[in-house]
C-alpha positions as a Markdown table, in Angstrom:
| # | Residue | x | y | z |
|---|---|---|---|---|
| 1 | Unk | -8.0 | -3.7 | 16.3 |
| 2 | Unk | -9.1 | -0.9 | 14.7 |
| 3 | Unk | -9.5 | 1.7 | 17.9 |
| 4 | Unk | -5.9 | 0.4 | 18.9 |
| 5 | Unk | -4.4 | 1.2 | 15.9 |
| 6 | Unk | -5.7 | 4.8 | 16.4 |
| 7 | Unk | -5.1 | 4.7 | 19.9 |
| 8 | Unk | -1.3 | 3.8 | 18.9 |
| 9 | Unk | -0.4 | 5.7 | 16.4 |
| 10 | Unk | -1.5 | 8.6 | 18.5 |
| 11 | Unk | 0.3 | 7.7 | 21.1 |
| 12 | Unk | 3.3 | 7.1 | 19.4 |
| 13 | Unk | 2.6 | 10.7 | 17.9 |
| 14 | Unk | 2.6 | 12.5 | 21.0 |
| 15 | Unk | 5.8 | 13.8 | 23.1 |
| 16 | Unk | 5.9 | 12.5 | 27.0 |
| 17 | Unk | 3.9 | 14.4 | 28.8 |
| 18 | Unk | 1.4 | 15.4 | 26.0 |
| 19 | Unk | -2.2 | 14.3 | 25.6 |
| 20 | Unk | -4.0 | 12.3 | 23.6 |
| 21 | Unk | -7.9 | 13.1 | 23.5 |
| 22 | Unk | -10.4 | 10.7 | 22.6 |
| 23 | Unk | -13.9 | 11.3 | 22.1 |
| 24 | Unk | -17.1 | 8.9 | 21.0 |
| 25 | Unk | -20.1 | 10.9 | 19.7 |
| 26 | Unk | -23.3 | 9.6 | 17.6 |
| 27 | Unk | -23.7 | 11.1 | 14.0 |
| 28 | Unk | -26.2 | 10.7 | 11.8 |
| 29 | Unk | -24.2 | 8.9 | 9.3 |
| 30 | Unk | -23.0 | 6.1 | 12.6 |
| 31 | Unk | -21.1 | 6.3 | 15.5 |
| 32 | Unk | -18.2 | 8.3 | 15.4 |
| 33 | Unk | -14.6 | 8.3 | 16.6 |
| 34 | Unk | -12.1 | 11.3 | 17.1 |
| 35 | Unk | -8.5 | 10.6 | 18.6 |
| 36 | Unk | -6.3 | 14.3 | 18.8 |
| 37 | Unk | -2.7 | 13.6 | 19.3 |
| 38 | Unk | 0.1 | 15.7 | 20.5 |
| 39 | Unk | 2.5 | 15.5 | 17.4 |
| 40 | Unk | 3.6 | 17.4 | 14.9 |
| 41 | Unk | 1.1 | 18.6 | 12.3 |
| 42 | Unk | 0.2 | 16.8 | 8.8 |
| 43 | Unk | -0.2 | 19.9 | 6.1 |
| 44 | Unk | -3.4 | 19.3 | 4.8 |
| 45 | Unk | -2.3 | 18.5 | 1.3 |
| 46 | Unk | -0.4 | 15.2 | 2.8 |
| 47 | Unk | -3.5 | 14.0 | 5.0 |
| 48 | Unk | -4.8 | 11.9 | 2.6 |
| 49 | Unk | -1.8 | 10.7 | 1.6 |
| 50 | Unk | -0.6 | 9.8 | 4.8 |
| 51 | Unk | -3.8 | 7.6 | 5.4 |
| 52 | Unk | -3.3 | 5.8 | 1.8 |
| 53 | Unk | 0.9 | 5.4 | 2.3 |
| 54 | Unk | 1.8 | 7.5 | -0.5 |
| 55 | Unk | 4.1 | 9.1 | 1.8 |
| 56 | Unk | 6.2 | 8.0 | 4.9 |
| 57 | Unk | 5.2 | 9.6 | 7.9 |
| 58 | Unk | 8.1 | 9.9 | 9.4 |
| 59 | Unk | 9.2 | 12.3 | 6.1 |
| 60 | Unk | 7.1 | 14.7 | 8.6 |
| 61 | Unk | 8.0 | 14.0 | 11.7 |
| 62 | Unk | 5.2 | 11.5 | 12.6 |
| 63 | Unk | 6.0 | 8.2 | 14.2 |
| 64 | Unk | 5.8 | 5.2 | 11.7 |
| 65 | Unk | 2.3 | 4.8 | 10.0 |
| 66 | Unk | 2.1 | 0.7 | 10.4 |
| 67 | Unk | -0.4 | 1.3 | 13.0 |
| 68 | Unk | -2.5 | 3.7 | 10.1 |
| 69 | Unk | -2.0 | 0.9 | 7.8 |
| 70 | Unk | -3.7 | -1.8 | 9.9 |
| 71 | Unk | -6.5 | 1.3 | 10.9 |
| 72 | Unk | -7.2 | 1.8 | 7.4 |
| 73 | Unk | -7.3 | -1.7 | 6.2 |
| 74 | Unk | -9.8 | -2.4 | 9.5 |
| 75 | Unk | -11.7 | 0.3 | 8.6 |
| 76 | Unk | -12.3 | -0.4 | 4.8 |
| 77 | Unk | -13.4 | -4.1 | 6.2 |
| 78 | Unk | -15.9 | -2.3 | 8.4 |
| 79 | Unk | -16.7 | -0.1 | 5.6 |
| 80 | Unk | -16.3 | 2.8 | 8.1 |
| 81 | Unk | -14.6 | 6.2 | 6.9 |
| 82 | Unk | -11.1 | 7.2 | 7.7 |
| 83 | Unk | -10.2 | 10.4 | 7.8 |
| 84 | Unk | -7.1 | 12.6 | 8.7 |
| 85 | Unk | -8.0 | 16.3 | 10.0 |
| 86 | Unk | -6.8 | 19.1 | 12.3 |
| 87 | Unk | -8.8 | 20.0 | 15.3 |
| 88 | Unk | -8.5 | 23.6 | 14.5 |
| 89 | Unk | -5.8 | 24.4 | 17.3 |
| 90 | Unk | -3.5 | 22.9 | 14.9 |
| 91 | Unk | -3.4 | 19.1 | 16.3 |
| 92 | Unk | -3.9 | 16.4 | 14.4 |
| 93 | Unk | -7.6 | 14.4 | 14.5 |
| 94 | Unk | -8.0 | 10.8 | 13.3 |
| 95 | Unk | -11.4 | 10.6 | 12.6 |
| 96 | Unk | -13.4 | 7.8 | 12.0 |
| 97 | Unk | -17.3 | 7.2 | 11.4 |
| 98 | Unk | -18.9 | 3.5 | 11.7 |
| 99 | Unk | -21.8 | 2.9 | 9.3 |
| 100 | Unk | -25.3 | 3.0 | 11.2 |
| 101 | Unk | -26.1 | -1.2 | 11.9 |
């Protein structure tokens, strides 16, 4: 449910014909996740915001963030981390790191 979720929202983020990138690496904190989508940017100061629904994401041109809601919630009952970045190329990065088993 959770890799979905990501999997959807960025989807949903990304105009026809863009990409989405996905890319499963080990850490040394667990096993790590990072989906890049094609939509428009989250200013940094709304990232976390965005992940804890204190602001629509459609206020920023973002598809609906049910499929963030039902990420996060999956993620805190996996006691993984959640995070919204940017790549560095200016695309948005949902990142997410699994604890170690």
């Amino acid at each position: 449910i959770l890799v979905k979720s990501l999997f959807s929202q960025a989807i949903a983020a990304t105009p026809r014909g863009g990409m989405v990138r996905a890319t499963a690496m080990a850490t040394e904190v667990g096993p790590a996740l990072s989906v890049i989508d094609g939509g428009p940017a989250i200013p940094e100061a709304s990232r976390q915001d965005i992940l804890r629904h204190r602001i629509d994401p459609t206020s920023l041109g973002r598809p609906a963030g049910i499929a963030l809601v039902v990420a996060d919630a999956a993620a805190a009952t996996l006691d993984a981390t959640l995070e919204v970045r940017e790549d560095g190329g200016g695309r948005v990065e949902l990142w997410l790191v699994l604890p170690k088993s």
